[in-house]
N, C-alpha and C positions, 0 to 999 in steps of 0.2 A: 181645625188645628191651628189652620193660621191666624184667625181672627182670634184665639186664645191665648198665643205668644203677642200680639198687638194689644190686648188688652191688659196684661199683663205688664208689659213695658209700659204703658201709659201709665198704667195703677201705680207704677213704682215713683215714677220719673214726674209726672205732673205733679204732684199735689208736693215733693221738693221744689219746685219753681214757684210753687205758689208761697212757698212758705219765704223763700227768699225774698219775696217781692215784702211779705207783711210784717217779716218781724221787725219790732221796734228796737230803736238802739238804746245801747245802755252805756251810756258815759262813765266809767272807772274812777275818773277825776272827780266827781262831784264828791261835796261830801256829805249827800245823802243819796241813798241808791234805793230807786223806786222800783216797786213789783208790780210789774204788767201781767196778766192773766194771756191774755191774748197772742202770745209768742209761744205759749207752752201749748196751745188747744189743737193743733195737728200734729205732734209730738205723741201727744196724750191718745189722739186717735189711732194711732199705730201702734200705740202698748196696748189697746183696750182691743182691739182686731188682732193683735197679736197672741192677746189672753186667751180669745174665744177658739183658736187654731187646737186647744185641747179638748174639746170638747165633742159632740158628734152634732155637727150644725153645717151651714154652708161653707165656711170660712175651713173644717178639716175637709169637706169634699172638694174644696180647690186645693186642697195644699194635695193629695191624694192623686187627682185628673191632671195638674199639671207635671206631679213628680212624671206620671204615667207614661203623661205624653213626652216628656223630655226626654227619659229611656227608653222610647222606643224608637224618636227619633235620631237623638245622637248617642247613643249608650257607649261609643268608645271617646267620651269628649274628656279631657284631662288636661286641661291649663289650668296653672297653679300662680299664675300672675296675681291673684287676690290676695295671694299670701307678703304680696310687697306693697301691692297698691293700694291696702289699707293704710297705709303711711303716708301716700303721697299728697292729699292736700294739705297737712301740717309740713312736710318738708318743704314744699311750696313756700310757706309763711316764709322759712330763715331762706331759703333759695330769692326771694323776693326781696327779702331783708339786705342781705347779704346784698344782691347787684343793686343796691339803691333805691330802689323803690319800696319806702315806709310806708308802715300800716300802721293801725291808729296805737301801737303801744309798742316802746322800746324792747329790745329781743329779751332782756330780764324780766317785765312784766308780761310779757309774750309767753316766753318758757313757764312762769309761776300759775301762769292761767292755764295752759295745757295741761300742767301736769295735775290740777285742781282737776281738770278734765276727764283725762286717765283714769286718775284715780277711783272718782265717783262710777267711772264706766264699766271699769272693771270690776272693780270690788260688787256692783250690781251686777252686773251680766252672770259673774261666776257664783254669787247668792244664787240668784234665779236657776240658772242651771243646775246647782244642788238638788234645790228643791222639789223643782218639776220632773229630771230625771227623763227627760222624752227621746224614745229612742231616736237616731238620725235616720235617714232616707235608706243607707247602706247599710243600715244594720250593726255599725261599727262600736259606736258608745252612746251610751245613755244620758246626755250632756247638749242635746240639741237646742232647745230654746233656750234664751233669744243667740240670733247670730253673732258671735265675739267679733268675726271679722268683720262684718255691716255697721255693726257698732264702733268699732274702732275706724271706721273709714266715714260715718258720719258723724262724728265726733269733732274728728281731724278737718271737714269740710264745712263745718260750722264755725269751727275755729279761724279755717279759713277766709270765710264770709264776713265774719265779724271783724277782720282784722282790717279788710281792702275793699270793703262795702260803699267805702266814704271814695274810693281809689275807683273803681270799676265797677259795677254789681255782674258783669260776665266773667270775672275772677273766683266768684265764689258760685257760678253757674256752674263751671269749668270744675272745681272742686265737687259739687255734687253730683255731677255729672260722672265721675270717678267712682265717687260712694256706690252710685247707684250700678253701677258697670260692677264693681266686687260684688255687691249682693247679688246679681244677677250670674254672674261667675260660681255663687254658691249651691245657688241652683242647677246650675247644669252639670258640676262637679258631681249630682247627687249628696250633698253633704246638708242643707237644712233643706224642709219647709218652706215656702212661703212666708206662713206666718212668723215664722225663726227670723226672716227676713225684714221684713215690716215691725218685728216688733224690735228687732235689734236696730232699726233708723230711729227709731223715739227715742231709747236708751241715749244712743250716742248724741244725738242731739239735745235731748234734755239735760246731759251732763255737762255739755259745753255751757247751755246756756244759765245751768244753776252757778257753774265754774264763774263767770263773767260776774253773776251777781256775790258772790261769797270772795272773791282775791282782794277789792278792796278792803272791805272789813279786818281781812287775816292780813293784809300788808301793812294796815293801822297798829293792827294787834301789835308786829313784830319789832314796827317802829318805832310802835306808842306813840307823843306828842310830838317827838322832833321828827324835823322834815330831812327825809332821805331820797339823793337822788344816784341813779345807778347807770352804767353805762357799762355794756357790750360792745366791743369793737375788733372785728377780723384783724389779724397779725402775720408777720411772715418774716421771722426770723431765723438765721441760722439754715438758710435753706427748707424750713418746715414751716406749715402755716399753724396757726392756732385761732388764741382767743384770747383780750386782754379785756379783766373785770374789775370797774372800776365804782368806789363809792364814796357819796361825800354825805357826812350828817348834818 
């Protein structure tokens, strides 16, 4: 039992640190943006493990033995922390931003790339769940694969990796480190799978990292030829704080 929770946690946790260590950067600025194969290849391997979780093969006998063992073990476990700390390595970014410490692209290119992020994560996680229809662990809805929440927290941890890579590479440890803590919270909640789990880390990750390669392009688009520069900066007026957005063509 115990060596199946250690295993598990390793399965989850290592091959993110690996992936930190390999991915290649992709510079925004340039103005050609090259495709690397090799950033997406353990991404790729946790949708395609993720795929296989429908099936009747090894991959649903673990998703099955560990739900097992988790409700037997803790069956009154109920922390809902996941439900916010999918957010937290992207809040990181402007909390990071905010006290000074710049990451490789101003909070306007920052926020355009996130929500390229979002976007993509969403709008797929919620296809997929249409589609496949798998029931959850509890019985509750039909909407199980891949995990929204795992996705949306390695999403946000790639974004954050990518942003302060050049800053620290234990920053966006620390962000994964997060992801993999909600996915693992979804588990115990009884709410996905395993494979819900792992395949919702490829999702969220391959969305950040498509996001990265497609904002310059659509920021060209928006601009066209002439050169636009932008400028977010904290405000505190009036006794209120805000935000003051600034742009020069």
């Amino acid at each position: 039992m115990i060596r199946l929770k250690c295993l598990l946690l390793l399965g989850l946790c290592f091959p993110l640190l690996t992936l930190a260590r390999q991915a290649a950067p992709i510079d925004t600025t340039a103005k050609k943006t090259s495709f690397k194969i090799a950033p997406f290849i353990i991404p790729a391997i946790f949708l395609g493990y993720g795929a296989m979780g429908g099936g009747h093969n090894f991959v649903h006998d673990l998703d099955v033995t560990t739900r097992n063992e988790l409700q037997e073990d803790h069956p009154l476990f109920s922390v809902h922390a996941d439900d916010f700390m999918q957010y937290a390595p992207a809040a990181a970014v402007y909390a990071l931003n905010l006290s000074g410490v710049k990451g490789k692209h101003n909070l306007v290119d920052a926020t355009g790339i996130y929500a390229i992020s979002f976007g993509l994560m969403k709008a797929s996680t919620l296809m997929v769940k249409s589609a496949t229809g798998r029931l959850r662990p509890d019985g509750s809805t039909n909407d199980s694969f891949p995990s929204g929440h795992t996705a949306t927290s390695f999403a946000a941890a790639e974004f954050l990796k990518q942003e302060y890579k050049d800053v620290s590479p234990w920053i966006g440890y620390a962000g994964y480190a997060v992801a993999g803590t909600t996915g693992i919270f979804r588990l115990y909640n009884n709410r996905h799978w395993v494979s819900d789990v792992v395949a919702g880390a490829g999702f969220g990750i391959v969305s950040t990292k498509l996001s990265y390669l497609v904002y310059p392009a659509l920021k060209k688009l928006i601009s066209g030829n002439r050169s636009a520069n932008f400028s977010l900066v904290p405000t505190y007026q009036g006794k209120a704080p805000g935000f003051s957005f600034a742009s020069r063509f």
